[in-house]
C-alpha positions as CSV (number, residue, x, y, z in Angstrom):
1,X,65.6,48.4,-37.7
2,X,67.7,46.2,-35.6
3,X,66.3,43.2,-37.1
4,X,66.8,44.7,-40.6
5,X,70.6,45.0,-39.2
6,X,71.2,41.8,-38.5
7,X,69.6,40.4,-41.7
8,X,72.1,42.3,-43.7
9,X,75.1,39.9,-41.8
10,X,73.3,36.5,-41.5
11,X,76.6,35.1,-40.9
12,X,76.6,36.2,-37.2
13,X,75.0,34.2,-34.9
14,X,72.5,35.7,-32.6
15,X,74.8,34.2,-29.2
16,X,78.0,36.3,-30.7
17,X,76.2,39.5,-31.7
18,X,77.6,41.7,-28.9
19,X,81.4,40.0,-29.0
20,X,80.8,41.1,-33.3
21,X,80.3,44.7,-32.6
22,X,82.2,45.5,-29.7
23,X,85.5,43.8,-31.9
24,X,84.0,45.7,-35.1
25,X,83.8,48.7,-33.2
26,X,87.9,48.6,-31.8
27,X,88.7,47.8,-35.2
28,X,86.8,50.5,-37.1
29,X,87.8,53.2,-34.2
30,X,91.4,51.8,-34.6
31,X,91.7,52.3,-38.6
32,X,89.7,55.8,-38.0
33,X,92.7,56.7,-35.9
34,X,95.4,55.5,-38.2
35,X,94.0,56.5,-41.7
36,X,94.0,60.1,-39.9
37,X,97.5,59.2,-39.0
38,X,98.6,57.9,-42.4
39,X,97.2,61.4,-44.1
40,X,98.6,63.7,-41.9
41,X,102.6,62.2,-41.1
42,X,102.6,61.0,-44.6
43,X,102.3,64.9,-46.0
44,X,103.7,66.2,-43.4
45,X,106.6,64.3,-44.6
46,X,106.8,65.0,-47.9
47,X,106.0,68.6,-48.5
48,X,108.5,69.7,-45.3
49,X,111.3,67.0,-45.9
50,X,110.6,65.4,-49.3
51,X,110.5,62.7,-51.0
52,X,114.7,62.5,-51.5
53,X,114.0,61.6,-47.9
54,X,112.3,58.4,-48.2
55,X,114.7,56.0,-48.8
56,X,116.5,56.4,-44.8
57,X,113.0,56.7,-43.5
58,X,112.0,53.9,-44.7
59,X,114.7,52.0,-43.6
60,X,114.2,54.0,-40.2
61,X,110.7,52.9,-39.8
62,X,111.2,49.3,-40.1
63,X,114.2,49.5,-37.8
64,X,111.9,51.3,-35.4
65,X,108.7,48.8,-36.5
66,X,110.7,45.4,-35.7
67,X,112.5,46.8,-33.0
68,X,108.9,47.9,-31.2
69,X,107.3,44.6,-32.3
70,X,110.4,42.7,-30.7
71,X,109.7,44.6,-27.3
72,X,105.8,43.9,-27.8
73,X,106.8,40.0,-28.7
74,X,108.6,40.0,-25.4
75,X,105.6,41.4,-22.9
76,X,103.2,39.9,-25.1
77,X,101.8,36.5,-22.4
78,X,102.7,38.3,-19.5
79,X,99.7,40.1,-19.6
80,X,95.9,39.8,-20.4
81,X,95.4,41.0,-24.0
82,X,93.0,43.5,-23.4
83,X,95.2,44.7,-20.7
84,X,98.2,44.9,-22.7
85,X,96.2,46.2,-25.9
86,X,95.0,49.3,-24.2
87,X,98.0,50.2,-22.7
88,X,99.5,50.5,-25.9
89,X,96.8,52.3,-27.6
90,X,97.0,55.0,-24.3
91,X,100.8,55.2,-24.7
92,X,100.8,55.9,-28.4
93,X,97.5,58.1,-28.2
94,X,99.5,60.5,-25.5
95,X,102.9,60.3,-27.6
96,X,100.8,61.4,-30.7
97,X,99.7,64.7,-28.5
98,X,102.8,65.3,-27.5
99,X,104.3,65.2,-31.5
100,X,101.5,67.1,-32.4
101,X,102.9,70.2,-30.3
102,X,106.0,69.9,-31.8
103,X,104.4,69.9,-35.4
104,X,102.8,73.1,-34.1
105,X,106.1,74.6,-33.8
106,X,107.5,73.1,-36.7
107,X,110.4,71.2,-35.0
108,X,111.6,69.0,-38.3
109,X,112.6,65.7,-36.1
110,X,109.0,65.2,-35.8
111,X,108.0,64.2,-39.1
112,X,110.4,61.3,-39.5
113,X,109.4,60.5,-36.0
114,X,105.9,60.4,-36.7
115,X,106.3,58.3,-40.3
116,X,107.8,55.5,-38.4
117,X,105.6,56.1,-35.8
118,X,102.7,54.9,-37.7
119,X,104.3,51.9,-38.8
120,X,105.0,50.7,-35.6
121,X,101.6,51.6,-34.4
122,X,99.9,49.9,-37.5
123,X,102.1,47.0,-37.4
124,X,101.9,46.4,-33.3
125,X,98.0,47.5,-33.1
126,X,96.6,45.1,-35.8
127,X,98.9,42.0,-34.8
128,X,97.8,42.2,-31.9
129,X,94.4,42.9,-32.6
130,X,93.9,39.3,-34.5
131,X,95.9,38.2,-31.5
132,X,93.5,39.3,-29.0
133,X,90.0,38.6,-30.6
134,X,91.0,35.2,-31.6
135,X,90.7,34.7,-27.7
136,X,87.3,35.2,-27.9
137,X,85.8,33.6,-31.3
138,X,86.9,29.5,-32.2
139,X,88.6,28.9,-35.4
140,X,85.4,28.2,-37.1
141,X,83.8,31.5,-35.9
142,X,86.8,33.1,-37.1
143,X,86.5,32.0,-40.6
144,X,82.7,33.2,-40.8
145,X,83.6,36.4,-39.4
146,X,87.0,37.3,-40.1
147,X,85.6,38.9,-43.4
148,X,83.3,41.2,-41.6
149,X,86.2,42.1,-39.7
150,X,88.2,43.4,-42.7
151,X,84.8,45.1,-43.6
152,X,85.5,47.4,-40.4
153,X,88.6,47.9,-41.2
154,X,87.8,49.7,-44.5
155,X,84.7,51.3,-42.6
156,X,87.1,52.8,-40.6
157,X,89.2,54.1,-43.6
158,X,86.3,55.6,-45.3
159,X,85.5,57.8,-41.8
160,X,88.7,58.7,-41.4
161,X,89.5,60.0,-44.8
162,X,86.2,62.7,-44.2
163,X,87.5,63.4,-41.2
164,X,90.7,63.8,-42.1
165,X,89.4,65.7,-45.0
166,X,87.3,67.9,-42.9
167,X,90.6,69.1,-40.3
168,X,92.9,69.1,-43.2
169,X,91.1,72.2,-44.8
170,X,90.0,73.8,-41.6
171,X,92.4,72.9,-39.0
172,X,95.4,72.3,-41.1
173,X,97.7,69.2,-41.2
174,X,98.5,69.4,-37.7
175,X,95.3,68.4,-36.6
176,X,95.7,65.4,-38.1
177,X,98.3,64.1,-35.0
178,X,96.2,65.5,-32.8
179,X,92.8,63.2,-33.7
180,X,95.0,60.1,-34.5
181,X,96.6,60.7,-30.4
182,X,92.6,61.2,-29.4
183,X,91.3,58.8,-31.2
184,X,93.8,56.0,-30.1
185,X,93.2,57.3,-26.5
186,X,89.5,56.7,-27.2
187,X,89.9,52.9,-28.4
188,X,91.4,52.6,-25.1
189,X,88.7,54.0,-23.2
190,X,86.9,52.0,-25.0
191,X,88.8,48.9,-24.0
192,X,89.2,49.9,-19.9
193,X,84.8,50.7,-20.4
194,X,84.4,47.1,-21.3
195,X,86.6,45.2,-19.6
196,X,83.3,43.7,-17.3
197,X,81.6,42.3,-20.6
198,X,85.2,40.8,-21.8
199,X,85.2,38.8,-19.0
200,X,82.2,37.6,-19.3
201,X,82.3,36.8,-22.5
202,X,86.2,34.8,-22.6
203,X,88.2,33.7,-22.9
204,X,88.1,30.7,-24.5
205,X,90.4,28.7,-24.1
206,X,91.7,28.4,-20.8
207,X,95.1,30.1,-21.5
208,X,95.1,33.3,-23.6
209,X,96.6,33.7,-27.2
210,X,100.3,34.4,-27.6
211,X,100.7,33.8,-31.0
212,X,102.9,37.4,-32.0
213,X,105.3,36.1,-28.6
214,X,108.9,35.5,-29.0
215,X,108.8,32.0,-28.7
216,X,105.8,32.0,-30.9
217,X,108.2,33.8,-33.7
218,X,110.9,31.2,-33.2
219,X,108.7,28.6,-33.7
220,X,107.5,29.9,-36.7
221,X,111.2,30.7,-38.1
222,X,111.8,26.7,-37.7
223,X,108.2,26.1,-39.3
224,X,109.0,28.5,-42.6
225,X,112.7,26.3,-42.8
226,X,110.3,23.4,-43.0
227,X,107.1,23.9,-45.1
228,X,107.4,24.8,-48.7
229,X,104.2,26.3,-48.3
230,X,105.3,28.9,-45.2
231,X,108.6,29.5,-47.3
232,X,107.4,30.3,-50.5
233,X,104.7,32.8,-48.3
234,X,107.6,34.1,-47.0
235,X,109.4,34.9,-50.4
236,X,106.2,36.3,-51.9
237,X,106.1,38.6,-48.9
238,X,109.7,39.8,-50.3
239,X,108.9,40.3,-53.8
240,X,105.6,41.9,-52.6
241,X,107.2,44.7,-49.9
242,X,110.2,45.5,-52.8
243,X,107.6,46.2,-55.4
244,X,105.6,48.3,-53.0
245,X,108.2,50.7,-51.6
246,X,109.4,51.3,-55.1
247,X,106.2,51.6,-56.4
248,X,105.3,54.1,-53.3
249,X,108.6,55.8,-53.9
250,X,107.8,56.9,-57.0
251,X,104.0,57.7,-56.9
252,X,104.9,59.9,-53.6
253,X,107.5,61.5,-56.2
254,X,104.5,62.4,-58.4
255,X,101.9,63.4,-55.3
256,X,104.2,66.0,-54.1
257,X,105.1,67.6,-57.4
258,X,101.5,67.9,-58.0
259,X,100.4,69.2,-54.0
260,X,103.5,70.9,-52.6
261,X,102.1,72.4,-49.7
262,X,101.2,70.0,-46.5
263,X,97.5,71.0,-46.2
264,X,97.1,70.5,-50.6
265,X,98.8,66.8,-49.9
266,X,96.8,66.3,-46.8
267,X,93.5,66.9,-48.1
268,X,94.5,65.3,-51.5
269,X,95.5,62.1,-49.5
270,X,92.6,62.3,-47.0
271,X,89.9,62.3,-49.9
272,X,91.5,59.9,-51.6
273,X,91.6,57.1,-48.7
274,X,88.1,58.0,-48.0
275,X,87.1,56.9,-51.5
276,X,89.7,54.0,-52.1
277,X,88.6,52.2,-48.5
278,X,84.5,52.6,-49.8
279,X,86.1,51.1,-53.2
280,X,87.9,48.0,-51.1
281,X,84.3,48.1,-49.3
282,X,82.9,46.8,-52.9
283,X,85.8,44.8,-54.3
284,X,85.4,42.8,-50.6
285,X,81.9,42.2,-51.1
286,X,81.8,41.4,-54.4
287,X,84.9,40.8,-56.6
288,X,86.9,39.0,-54.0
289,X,84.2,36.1,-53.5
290,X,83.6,35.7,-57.2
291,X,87.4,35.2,-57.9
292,X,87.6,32.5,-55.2
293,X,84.9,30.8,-56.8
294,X,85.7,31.7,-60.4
295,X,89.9,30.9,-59.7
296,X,90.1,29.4,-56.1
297,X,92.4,31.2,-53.6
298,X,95.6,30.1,-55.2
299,X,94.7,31.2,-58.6
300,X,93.2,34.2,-57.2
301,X,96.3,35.4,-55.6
302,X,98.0,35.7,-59.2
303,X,96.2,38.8,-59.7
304,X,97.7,41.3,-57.6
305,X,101.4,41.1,-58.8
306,X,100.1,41.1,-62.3
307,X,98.2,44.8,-61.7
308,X,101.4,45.9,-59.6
309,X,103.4,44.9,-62.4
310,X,101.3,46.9,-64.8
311,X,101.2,49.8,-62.3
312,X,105.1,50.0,-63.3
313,X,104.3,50.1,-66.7
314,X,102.0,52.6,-66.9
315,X,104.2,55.7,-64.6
316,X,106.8,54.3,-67.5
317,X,104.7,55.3,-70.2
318,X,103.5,58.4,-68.2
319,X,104.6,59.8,-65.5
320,X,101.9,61.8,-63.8
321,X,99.0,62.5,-61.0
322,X,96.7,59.3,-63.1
323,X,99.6,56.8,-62.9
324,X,100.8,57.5,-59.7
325,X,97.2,57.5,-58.6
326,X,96.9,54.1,-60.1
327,X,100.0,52.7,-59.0
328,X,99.2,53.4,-55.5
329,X,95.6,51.7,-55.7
330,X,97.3,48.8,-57.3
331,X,99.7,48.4,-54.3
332,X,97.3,49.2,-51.1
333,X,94.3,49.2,-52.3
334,X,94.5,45.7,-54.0
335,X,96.4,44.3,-51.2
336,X,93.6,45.5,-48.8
337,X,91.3,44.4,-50.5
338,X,92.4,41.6,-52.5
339,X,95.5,40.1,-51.6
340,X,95.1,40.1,-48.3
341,X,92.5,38.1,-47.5
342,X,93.7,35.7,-50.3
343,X,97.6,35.2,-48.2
344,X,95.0,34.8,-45.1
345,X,93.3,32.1,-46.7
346,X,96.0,30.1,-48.2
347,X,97.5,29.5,-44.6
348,X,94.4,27.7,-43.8
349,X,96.3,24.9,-45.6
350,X,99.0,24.6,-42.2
351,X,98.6,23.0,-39.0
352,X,96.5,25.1,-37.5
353,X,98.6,25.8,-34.5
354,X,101.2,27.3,-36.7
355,X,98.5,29.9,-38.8
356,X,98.5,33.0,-36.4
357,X,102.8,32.4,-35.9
358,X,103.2,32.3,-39.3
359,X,101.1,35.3,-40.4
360,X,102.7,37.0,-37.1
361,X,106.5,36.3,-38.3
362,X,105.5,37.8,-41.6
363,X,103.6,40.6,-40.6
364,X,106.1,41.4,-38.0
365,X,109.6,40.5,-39.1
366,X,109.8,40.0,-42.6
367,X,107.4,42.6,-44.0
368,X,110.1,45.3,-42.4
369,X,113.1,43.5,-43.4
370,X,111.9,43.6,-47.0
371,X,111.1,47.1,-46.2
372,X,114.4,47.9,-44.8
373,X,115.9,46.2,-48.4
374,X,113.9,48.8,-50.5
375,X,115.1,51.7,-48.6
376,X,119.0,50.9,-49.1
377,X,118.4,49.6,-52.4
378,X,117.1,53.1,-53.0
379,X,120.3,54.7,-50.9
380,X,122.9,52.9,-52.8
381,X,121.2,53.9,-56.6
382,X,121.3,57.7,-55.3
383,X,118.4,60.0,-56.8
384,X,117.5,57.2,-59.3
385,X,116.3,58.0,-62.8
386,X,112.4,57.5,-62.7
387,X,112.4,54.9,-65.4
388,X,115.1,52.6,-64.4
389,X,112.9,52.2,-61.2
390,X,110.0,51.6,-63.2
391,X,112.0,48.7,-64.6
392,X,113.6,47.7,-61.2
393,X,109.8,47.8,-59.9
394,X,108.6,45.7,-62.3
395,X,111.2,43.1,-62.6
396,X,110.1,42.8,-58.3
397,X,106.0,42.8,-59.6
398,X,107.7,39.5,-61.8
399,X,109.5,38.1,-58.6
400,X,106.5,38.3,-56.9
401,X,104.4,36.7,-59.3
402,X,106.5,33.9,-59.8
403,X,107.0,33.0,-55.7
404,X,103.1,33.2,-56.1
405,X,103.0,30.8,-58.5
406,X,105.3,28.1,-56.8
407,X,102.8,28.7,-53.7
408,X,100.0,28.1,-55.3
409,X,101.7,24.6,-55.9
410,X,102.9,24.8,-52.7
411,X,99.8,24.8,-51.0
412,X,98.2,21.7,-52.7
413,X,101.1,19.7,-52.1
414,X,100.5,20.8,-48.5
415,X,96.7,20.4,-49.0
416,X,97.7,16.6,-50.2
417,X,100.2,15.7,-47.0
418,X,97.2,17.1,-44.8
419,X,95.0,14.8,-46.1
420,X,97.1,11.6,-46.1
421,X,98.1,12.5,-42.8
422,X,94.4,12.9,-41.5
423,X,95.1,16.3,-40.0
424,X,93.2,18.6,-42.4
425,X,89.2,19.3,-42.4
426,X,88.7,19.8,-46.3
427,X,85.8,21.2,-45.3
428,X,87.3,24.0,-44.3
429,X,89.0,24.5,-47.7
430,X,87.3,23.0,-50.0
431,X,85.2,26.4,-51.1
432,X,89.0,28.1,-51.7
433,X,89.8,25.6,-54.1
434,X,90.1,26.8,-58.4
435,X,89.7,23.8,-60.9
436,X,93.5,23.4,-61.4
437,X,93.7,22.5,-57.5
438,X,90.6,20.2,-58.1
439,X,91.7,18.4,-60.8
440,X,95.0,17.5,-59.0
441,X,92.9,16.3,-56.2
442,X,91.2,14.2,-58.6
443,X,94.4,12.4,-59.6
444,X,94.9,12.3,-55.9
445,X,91.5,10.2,-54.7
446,X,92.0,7.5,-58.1
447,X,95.3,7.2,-56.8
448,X,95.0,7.0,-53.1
449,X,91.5,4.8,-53.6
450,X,93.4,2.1,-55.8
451,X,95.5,1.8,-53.1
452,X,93.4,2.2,-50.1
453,X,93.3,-1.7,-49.2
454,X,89.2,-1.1,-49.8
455,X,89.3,1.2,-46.9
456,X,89.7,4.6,-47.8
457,X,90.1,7.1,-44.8
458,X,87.7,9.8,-43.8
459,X,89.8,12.5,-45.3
460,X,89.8,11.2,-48.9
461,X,86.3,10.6,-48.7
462,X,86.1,14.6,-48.6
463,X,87.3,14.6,-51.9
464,X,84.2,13.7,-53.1
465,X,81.4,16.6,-52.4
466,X,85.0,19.3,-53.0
467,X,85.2,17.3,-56.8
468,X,81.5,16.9,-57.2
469,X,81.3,20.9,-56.4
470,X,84.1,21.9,-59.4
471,X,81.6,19.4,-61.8
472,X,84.8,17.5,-62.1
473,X,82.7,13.8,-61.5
474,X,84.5,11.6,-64.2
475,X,86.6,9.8,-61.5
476,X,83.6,9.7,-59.3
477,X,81.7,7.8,-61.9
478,X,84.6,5.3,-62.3
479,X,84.8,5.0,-58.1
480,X,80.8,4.1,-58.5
481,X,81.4,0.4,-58.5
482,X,84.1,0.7,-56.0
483,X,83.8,-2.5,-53.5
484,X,83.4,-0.3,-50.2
485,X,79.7,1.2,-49.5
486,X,80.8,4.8,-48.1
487,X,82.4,5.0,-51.6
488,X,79.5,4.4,-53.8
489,X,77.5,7.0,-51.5
């Protein structure tokens, strides 16, 4: 059986097995936690406050989100991470009991509490979770494994939805607080119980990651002024987060019509992140891969604002529990699943000691500005008409796909400086790459070989097994009389 196990992920080597699971295992037992969390303050919300509501919250919970990660930025490196990590996980896991006895006795600060709550906890807990295991796994690991990761992560999502499933209609919605607090206090335990292997097992490097740190955030603020590549990221993140809260605006609008009463949303909710997170289970396996090779990463990432963009479309044609079921899969579900992985990927294209700062200072700070913009946007337009958000939701699903579109050239004019500069392993990249990106590159090695001096560096010669694998061998034919003999080869 355990050799069976371990056939089904061949890309973990037999030396990292225990590391894999132990990291799975936070990571699943995290997103078990938070998926309970998500179900339960999300309908808690809605049915007792509503969804006229939403707008301050969600400029409330970013406030509260960047405000918490700005405190976590500044401890962050003046402790070990495994340290630090479970301290936060005990603090929020005996906060989450706490709010659950005032849910009990329906005190109605608590449910705005508890909605921001889980965006700071989400926000802090996986930021620093990346932060924390890359101490432990070198960047090469990392790209081998990462994707396993992000399979734990949906594991975790399908579990919790049962379970959440299971106390919603048996316990009521309150329970759901109470097992997000437990289960948080568990992932701690889990942390303090295995603190003796951790040690063992890492570090490293010599000093720890600090990559979500304050000065880590400034130095990726000067990096984004800098990089088209990091700046156009930066803007798609904008469009992205706009289309998302007014896409969640108004599918919440249609959930709560439909399931007035907390434990009819909760349940509703709970069975449907069970079977959206087995969905992104699939769609990671399969479709994501097959786009990458199909499109490459940059084409790739086109997709998602195109489906959030007809999400808009369809709760404009009609209004109801389908739409708003489709809209909200197009928005998390696709970005879980999808999009995610693809922005991930695409930063493989920086220096590498600016990837983690970068994806830290977009995770952390401008994810919750752009959320903060969606919630005043929706203050100042005052009960909006469904339609005209529709059309303001779109128009962002259009923003969005047009800052993913100058990234996508973006990133092979970064792709090109790396290369010229010799500080970029095509290697590393060149599986990510669609034929537009390739036949670019093509024009590239003509261009730079003609004027190589008959010397061409080690970088350009990666072009040639990246060019050779997109069938794209018309300039490779013309190099084969090229004067130099790693050429020819």
């Amino acid at each position: 059986m355990r050799r069976l196990f371990w056939s089904l992920l061949p890309d973990v080597r037999a030396g990292e097995r225990s590391r894999f699971l132990f990291f799975v295992g936070l990571l699943t037992l995290v997103n078990l936690g938070q998926t309970l969390g998500l179900a339960g303050a999300e309908a808690l919300f809605l049915a007792k406050i509503g969804v006229a509501a939403l707008p301050l919250a969600f400029v409330g919970a970013a406030a509260t989100t960047v405000f918490g990660s700005m405190l976590y930025a500044a401890r962050v490196g003046h402790a070990r991470n495994d340290t630090l990590f479970w301290q936060m996980l005990l603090i929020a896991g005996v906060a989450l009991l706490g709010g659950a006895f005032f849910v009990a006795a329906d005190a109605h600060w608590i449910y705005p509490a508890l909605f921001c709550l889980w965006y700071l906890t989400t926000a802090v807990s996986l930021n620093h979770f990346w932060t924390f295991s890359g101490d432990y796994f070198d960047t090469l690991s990392s790209k081998r494994l990462v994707p396993l990761f992000n399979l734990g992560t949906s594991v975790g999502g399908t579990l919790g939805g049962v379970l959440a499933v299971v106390l919603a209609r048996t316990l009521g919605a309150t329970s759901l607080i109470a097992a997000w607090g437990v289960t948080l206090i568990g992932a701690a335990l889990l942390l303090i119980l295995r603190r003796r292997a951790l040690r063992v097992w890492g570090p490293l490097e010599l000093e720890e990651a600090d990559e979500t740190s304050v000065d880590s955030l400034r130095g990726a603020a000067s990096y984004v002024r800098t990089s088209p590549l990091a700046g156009w990221l930066v803007v798609s993140a904008l469009g992205m987060v706009l289309a998302a809260f007014l896409a969640q605006y108004l599918y919440s609008d249609i959930f709560v019509r439909e399931f007035p009463e907390p434990v009819q949303l909760a349940t509703f909710l709970s069975a449907y992140l069970a079977i959206t997170n087995v969905v992104e289970i699939l769609i990671g396996i399969a479709v994501t891969p097959w786009l990458i090779r199909r499109l490459g990463v940059p084409g790739a990432n086109l997709l998602h604002p195109v489906l959030m963009f007809f999400s808009f479309v369809g709760m404009a044609f009609r209004f109801g529990l389908p739409s708003g079921i489709a809209a909200r899969a197009a928005e998390e579900l696709m970005d879980n699943a999808l999009a995610a992985p693809l922005r991930s990927l695409l930063q493989n294209a920086m220096p590498s000691r600016f990837r983690g700062r970068v994806r830290a200072f977009l995770e952390g700070i401008v994810v919750y500005g752009a959320m903060a913009a969606a919630g005043v946007m929706l203050l100042v337009l005052q009960d909006p008409d469904p339609l005209w958000l529709c059309a303001a939701g779109a128009g962002a699903a259009l923003f969005y796909l047009f800052a993913n579109w100058r990234a996508r050239r973006a990133y092979l004019a970064t792709l090109v400086e790396q290369l010229r500069a010799g500080r970029l392993d095509l290697a590393g990249v060149g599986g990510d790459l669609g034929s537009w990106e390739a036949s670019r590159l093509a024009a590239l090695w003509e261009e730079t070989l003609r004027g190589d001096g008959g010397r061409p560096s080690t970088a350009l010669l990666q072009l040639v097994p990246a060019l050779a694998a997109r069938r794209i061998v018309d300039p490779l034919v013309r190099a084969a009389s090229h004067p130099n003999a790693a050429v020819r080869r």
